[in-house]
Structures are given as C-alpha cells and as structure tokens.
C-alpha positions as CSV (number, residue, x, y, z in Angstrom):
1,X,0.0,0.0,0.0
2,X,1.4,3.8,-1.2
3,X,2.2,5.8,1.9
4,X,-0.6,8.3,3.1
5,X,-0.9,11.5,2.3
6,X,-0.7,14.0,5.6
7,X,-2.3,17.1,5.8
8,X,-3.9,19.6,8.0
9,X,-7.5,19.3,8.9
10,X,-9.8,22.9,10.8
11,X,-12.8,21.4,12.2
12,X,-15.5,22.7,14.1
13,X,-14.9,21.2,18.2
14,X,-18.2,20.4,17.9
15,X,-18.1,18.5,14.7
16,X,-15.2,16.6,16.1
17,X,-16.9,15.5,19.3
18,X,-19.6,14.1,16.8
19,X,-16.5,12.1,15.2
20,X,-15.4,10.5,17.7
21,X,-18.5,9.4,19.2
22,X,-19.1,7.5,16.1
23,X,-16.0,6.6,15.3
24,X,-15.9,5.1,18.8
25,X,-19.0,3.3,18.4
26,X,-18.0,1.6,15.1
27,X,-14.5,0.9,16.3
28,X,-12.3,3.1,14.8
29,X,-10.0,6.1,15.0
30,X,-11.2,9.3,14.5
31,X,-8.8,9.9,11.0
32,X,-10.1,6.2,10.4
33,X,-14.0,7.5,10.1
34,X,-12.8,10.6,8.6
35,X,-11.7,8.2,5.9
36,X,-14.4,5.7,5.7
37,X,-16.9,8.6,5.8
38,X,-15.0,10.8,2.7
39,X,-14.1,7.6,0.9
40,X,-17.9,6.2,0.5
41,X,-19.2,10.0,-0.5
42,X,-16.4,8.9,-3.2
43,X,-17.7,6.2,-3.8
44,X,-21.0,7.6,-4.2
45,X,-20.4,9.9,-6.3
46,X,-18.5,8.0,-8.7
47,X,-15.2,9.9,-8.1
48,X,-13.3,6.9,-7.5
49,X,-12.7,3.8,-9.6
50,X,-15.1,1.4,-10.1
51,X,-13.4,-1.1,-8.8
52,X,-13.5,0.4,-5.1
53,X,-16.6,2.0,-5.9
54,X,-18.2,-1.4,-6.1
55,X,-16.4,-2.3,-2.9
56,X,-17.7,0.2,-0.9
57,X,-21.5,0.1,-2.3
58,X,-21.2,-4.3,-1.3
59,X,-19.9,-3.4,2.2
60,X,-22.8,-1.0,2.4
61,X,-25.3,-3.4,2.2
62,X,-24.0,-5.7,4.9
C-alpha cells in the first residue's frame, strides 16, 4: 500500500466531538471515520474507480 498522504485538517470542536463518538462506536479512530466517511461520498459519487466503488456500495449493504 502507497504511503498516506498528511495534511492539516480545521474542524468545528463540535463536529469533532460528533467524530469520535461514532468513530468510537463503530470501532475506529477518528482519522479512520474521517476516511471511511469521505471515501464512500467517493464512492457515491462516482469519483473513484469502479473497482473500489463497487467495494464500498457491497460493504454498504452488509
């Protein structure tokens, strides 16, 4: 797998609270959602290959 890309990220406190609440209640870091979250708008939007795309729409329905 490539290396990451790092960057800076300004969010609201009280967006970030919301964050980790859910990224604690499905298990994962907070730059873990962050990911899973902007990766299925992706997805969904059919910015990403199809490929992954079709990955991420089959883990949606489990």
């Amino acid at each position: 797998m490539p290396p990451k890309k790092s960057f800076l990220l300004r969010i609201d406190p009280k967006l970030y609270e919301v964050l980790e609440k859910w990224s604690a209640d499905e298990f994962r870091s907070v730059n873990a959602q962050i990911e899973y979250i902007l990766r299925n708008a992706a997805g969904k939007a059919g910015r990403l290959p199809k490929k992954e795309t079709a990955q991420i729409l089959n883990e949606d329905k489990k």
